[in-house]
C-alpha positions in Angstrom: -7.3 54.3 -101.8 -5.5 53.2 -105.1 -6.1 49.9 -106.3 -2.6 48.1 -105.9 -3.3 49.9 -102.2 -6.5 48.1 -101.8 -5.5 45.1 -102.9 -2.3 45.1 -100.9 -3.6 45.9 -97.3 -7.6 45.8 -97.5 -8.2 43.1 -94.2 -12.2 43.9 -93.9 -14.9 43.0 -96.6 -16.9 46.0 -96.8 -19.7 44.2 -98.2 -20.7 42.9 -94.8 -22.9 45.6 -92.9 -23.0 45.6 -89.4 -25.8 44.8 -87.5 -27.1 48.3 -85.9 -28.9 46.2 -83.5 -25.6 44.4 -82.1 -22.4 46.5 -80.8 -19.9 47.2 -83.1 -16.9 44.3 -82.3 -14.2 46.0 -80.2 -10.4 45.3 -79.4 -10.6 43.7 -75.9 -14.2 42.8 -75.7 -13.4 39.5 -74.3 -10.6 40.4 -71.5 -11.3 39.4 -68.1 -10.0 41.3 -64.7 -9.4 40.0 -61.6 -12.3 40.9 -58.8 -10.9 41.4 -55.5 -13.4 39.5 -53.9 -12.6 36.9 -55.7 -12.4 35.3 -59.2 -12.8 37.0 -62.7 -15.1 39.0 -64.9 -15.2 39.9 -68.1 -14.1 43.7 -68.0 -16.9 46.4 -68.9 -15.4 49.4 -70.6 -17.4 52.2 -69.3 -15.0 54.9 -70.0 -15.4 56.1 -74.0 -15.6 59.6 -73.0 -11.5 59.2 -72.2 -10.8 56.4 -74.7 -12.7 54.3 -76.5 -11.5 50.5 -77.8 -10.4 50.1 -80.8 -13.1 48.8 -83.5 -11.8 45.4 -84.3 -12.3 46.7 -87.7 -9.4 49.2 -86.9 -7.1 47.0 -85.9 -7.5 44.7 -88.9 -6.8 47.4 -91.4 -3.8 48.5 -89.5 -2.4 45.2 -89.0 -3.0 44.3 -92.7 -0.9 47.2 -93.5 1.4 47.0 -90.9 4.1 45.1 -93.2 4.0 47.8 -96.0 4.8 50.8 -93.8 7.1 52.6 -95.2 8.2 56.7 -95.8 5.3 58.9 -96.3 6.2 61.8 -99.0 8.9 61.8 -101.8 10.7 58.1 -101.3 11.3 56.2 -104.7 11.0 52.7 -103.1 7.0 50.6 -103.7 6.4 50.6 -99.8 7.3 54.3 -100.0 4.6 54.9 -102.5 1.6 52.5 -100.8 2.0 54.8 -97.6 2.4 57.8 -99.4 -1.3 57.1 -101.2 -2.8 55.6 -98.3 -1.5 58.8 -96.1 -3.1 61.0 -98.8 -6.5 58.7 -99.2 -6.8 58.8 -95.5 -6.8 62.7 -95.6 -9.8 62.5 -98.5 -11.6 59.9 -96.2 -11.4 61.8 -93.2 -13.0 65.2 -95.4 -15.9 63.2 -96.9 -16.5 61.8 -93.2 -17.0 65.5 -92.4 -18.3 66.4 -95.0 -15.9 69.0 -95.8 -16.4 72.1 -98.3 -14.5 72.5 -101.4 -11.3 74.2 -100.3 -11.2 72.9 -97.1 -8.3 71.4 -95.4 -7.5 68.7 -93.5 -4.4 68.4 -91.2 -3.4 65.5 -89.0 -2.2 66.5 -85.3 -2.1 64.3 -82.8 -5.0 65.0 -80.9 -8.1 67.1 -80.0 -5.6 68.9 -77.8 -3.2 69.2 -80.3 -5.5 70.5 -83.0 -6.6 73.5 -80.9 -3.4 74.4 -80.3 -2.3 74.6 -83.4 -5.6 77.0 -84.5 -4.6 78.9 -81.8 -1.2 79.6 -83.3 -2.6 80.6 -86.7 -5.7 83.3 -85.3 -4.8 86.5 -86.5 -2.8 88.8 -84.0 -6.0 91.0 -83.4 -8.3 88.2 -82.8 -10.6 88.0 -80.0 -11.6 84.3 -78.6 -15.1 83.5 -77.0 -15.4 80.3 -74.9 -17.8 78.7 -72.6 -16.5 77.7 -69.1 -18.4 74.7 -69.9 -15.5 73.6 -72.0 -13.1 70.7 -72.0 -9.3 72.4 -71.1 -8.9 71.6 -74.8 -10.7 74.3 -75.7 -10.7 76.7 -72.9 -6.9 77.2 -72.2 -4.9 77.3 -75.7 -5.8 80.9 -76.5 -2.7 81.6 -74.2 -1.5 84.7 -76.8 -5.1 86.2 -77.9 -7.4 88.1 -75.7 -10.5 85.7 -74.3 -13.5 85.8 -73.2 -15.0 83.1 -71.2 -18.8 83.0 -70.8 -20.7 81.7 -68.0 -22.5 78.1 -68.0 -26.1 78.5 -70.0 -29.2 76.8 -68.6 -31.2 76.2 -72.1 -29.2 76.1 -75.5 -31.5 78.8 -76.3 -29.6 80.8 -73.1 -26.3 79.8 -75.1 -27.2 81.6 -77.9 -28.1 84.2 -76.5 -25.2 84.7 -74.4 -23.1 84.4 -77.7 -24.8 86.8 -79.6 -24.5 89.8 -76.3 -20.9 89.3 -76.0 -20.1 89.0 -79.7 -22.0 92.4 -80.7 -20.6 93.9 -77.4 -16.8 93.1 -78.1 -14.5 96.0 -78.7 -12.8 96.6 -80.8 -14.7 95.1 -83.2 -12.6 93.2 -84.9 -12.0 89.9 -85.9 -13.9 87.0 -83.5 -13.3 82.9 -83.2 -15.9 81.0 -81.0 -15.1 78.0 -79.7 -18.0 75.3 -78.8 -18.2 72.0 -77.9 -20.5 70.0 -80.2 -21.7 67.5 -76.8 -20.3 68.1 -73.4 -17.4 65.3 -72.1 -19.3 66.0 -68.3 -23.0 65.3 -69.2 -23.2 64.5 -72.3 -25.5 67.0 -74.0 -26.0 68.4 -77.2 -25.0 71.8 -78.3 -27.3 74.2 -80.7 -23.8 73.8 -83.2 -25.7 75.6 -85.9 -27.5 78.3 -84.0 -24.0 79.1 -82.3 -22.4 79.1 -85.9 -25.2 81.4 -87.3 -24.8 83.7 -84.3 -20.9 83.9 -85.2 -21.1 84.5 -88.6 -23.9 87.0 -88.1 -21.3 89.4 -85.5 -18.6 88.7 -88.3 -16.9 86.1 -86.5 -16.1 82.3 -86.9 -16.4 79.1 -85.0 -14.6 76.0 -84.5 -16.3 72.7 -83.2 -14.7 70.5 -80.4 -16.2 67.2 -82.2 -14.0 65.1 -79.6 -17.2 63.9 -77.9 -19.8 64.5 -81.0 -17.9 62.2 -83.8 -18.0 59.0 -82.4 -21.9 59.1 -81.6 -23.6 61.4 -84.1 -22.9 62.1 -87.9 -21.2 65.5 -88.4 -21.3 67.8 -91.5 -19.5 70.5 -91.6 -21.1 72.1 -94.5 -24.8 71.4 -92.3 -23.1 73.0 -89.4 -21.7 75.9 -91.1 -18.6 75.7 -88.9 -15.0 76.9 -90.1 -13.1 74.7 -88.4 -13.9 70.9 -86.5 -11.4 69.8 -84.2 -11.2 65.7 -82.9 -9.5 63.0 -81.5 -8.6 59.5 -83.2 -8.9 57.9 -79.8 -12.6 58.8 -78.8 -13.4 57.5 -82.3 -12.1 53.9 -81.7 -8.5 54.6 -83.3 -6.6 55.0 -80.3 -3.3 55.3 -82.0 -2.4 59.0 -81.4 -3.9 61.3 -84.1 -6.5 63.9 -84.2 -7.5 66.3 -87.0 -8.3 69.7 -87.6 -10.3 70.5 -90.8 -11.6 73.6 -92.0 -10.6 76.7 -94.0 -7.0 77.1 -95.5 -7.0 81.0 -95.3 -5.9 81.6 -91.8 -3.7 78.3 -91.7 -2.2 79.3 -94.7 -1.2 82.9 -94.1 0.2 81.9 -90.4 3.8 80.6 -89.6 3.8 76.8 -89.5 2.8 75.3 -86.1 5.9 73.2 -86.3 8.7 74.5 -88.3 10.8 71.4 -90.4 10.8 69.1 -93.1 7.7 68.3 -94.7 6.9 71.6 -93.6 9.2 73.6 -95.8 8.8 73.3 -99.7 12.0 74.9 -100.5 15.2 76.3 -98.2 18.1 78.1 -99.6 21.1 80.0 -98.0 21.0 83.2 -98.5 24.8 85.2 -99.5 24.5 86.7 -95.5 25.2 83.5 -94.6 21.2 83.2 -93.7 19.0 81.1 -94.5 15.4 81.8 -96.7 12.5 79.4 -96.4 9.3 78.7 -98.5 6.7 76.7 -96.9 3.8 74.7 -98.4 0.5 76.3 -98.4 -1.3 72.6 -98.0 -1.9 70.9 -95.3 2.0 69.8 -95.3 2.6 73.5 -93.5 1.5 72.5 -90.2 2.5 68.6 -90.4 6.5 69.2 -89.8 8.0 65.8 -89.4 7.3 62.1 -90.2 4.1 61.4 -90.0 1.9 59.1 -87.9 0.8 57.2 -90.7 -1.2 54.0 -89.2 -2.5 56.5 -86.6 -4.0 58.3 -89.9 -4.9 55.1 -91.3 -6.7 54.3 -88.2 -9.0 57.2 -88.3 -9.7 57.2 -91.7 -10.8 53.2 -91.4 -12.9 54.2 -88.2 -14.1 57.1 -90.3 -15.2 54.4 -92.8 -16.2 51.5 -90.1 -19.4 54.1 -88.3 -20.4 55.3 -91.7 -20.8 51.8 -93.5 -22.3 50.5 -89.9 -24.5 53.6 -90.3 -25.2 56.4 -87.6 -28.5 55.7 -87.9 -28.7 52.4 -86.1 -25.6 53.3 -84.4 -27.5 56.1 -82.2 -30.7 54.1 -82.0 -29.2 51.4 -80.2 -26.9 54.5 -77.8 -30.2 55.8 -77.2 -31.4 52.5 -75.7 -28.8 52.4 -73.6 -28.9 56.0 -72.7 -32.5 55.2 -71.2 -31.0 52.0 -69.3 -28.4 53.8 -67.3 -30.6 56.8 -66.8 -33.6 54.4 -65.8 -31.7 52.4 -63.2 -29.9 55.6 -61.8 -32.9 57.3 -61.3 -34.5 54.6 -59.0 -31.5 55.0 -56.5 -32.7 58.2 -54.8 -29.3 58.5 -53.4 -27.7 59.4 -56.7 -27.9 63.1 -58.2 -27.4 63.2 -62.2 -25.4 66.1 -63.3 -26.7 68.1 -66.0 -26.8 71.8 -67.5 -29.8 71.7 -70.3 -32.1 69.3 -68.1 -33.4 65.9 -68.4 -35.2 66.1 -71.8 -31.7 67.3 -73.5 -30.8 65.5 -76.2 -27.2 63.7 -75.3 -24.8 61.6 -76.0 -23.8 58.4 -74.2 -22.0 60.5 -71.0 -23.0 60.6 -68.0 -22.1 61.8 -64.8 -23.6 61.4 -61.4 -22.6 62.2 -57.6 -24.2 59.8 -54.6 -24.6 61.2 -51.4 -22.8 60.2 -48.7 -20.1 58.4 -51.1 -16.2 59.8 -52.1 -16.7 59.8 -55.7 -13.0 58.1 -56.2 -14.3 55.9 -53.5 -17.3 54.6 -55.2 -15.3 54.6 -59.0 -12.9 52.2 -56.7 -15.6 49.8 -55.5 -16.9 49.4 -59.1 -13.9 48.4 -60.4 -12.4 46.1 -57.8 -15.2 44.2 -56.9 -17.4 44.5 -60.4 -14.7 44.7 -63.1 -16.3 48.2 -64.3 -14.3 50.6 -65.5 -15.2 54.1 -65.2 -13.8 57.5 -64.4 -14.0 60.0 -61.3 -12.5 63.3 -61.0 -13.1 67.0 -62.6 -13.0 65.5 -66.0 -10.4 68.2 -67.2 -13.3 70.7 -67.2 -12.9 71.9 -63.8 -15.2 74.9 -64.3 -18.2 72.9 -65.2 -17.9 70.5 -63.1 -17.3 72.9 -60.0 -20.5 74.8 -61.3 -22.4 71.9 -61.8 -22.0 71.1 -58.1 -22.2 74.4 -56.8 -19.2 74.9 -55.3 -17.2 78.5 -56.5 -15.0 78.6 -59.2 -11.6 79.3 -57.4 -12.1 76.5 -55.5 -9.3 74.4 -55.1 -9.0 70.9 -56.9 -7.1 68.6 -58.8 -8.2 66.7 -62.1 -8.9 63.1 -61.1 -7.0 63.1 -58.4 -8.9 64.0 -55.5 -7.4 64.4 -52.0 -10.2 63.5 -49.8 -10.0 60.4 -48.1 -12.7 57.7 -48.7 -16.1 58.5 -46.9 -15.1 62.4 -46.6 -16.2 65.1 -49.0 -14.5 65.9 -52.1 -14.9 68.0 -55.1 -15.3 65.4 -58.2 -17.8 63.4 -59.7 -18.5 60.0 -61.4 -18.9 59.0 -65.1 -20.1 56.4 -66.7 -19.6 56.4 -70.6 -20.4 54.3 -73.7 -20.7 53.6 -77.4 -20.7 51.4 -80.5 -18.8 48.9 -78.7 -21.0 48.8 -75.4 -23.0 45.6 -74.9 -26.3 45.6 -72.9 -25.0 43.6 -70.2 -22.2 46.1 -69.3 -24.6 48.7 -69.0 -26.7 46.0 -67.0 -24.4 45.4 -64.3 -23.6 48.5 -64.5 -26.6 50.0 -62.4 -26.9 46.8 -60.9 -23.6 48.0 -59.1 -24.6 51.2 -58.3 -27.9 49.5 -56.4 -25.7 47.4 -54.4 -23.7 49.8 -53.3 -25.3 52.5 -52.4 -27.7 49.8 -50.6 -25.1 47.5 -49.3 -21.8 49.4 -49.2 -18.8 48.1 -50.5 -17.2 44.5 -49.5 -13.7 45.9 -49.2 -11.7 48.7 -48.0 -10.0 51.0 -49.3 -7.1 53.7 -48.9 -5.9 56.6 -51.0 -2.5 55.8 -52.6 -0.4 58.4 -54.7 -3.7 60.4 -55.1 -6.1 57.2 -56.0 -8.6 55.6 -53.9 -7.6 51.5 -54.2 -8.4 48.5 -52.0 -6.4 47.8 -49.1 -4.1 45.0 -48.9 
């Protein structure tokens, strides 16, 4: 950031370093919700995996800057300039966040989604895709014009490996190859061997790209240590919920490709032609495949949440996830009633996801109950990775089903699942009441009823 930047819209003293010990102060932490039994409670947020808050340290920054917003690229006016260097300082904080190679490039999307898509776009015409069914829909369905191959669900990350390593040496023609992994899974949480998977690619001649969506905003990420090519992720899991992503990684393919959206800021030079046509010459930065304004304070965002974990420090940041990792597993493994989902087992290292089935319980039904009568929010459904979570429950993979919307009527069976998720912002007591929920319910039942209404289980009035 340039100094007249700085000094215009800096709203946090860096100096002061979070305690790793405490959680990290998020947007909303002090909102109460109405219990439908009866008076009010301080809401738990127990759904990072889908959004997490924004650090309060966010939304400082982007307020502080909110009243010099102005164009981004090529206007002559002072606000013009501030957003143009803080748009381009973003971009370098966002690279050493990711510890990006020289020659790497960063381009703002506006989501995990978003990004994918895009990579999709720019894969060569020949190019063969590998994916786990085990993947988000972010990563298993975007490959809608190269030929895929989807691989079954490992057991061990050794298994995965392994797996990778068959099909790549087996593909034909051999040609060129893109692998796309998930660095920990949005279902259960684990941790995928990244760097063995990358070595296996680039052993067969092929490259990888990293769904960091779950794996950012709980673990440090290098791509240089991870030897990926590419690292795709979401502003919103990483406590900048204002609606951009990234995709950083090698310039070659994105820069030989057609741009993912064709416009200006896009285009470096367009001239008619004496046809009557029209000739185009497009930028071979990052600019190629960011057509349109664009999202600046979503930009800002990340790069100041990029800044916020790193000064906080991973470190104590997945000390204290860790500890409350072991809480919620703990207290869900005294309810016998309650069956953990999981692919690598229980020693696998994770991240703070988890999800869980209870006998005898609708799983919308019981996501209902902890909401309306203990102001905890979590999420039921297939999680948008329909495959896994199918697998993990052993039903068969055509089965019918519809993400987190489930048919079934309260107390009859249904394909979908629970989880509970949580991060920097998560205090002890959430996580505390929490599994204190779960005991009640499963021992108690819940107070209310409840009815499905436009595909969600809710309380009856």
């Amino acid at each position: 950031m340039s100094a007249r930047l700085s000094t215009a819209v800096s709203a946090s003293d860096s100096s002061a370093e979070p305690c790793c010990a405490a959680p990290l102060p998020v947007l909303g932490r002090d909102v109460t919700v109405p219990l439908v039994t009866g008076g009010e409670v301080t809401y738990a947020a127990l759904d990072y995996a889908a959004s997490a808050p924004a650090l309060q340290r966010v939304w400082d920054d982007v307020a502080a800057y909110a009243p010099y917003y102005g164009s981004v690229h090529r206007g002559a006016g002072y606000l013009s300039q501030l957003s143009t260097d803080l748009f381009e300082n973003s971009r370098a904080a966002v690279a050493e966040f990711l510890d990006c190679r020289a020659g790497d490039q960063v381009v703002f999307t506006r989501s995990t989604t978003d990004s994918l898509n895009l990579l999709a776009q720019v894969v060569p015409a020949d190019c063969q895709v590998f994916v786990f069914e085990t993947e988000h829909h972010a990563s298993l369905l975007p490959w809608r014009d190269a030929r895929v191959t989807y691989l079954n669900a490992p057991r061990t990350p050794q298994q995965a490996v392994r797996t990778l390593e068959r099909a790549l040496a087996d593909r034909d023609p051999y040609g060129p190859a893109l692998v796309c992994v998930t660095g920990a899974s949005n279902v259960t949480g684990e941790l995928w061997p990244v760097k063995e998977l990358a070595a296996a690619a680039h052993a067969h001649g092929a490259r990888i790209v990293l769904d960091a969506a779950q794996l950012a905003p709980h673990h440090p990420v290098s791509v240089r240590e991870l030897d990926v090519d590419w690292i795709a992720f979401s502003g919103h899991k990483l406590y900048a919920p204002f609606g951009s992503g990234v995709l950083a990684g090698r310039a070659d393919w994105l820069q030989a490709s057609e741009p993912y959206l064709a416009g200006g800021g896009a285009s470096r030079k367009v001239a008619r032609r004496a046809d009557g046509g029209v000739d185009v010459e497009w930028h071979t930065t990052a600019a190629r495949h960011e057509a349109g304004s664009p999202n600046v304070i979503g930009v800002y965002a990340i790069a100041s949440a990029c800044k916020a974990l790193t000064e906080a420090g991973f470190e104590g940041l997945v000390e204290r996830e860790r500890h409350l990792i072991a809480k919620v597993r703990e207290g869900l493994a005294s309810v016998p009633e309650v069956r953990v989902l999981s692919l690598f087992g229980d020693d696998a290292p994770r991240v703070g996801v988890i999800s869980f089935v209870v006998d005898g319980w609708n799983s919308s039904h019981f996501a209902a109950a902890l909401s309306a009568e203990y102001g905890i929010g979590v999420r039921d459904g297939l999680f948008c990775a329909h495959p896994l979570v199918r697998t993990l429950l052993g039903s068969e993979p055509q089965e019918p089903g519809e993400c987190g919307a489930p048919e079934a009527e309260p107390g009859e069976r249904s394909l979908n699942a629970i989880r509970v998720s949580f991060g920097a912002g998560t205090p002890d007591e959430h996580v505390d009441r929490f599994v204190r929920a779960v005991r009640e319910l499963v021992r108690e039942g819940a107070k209310w009823t409840y009815h499905t209404e436009e595909g969600r289980c809710v309380p009856a009035v």
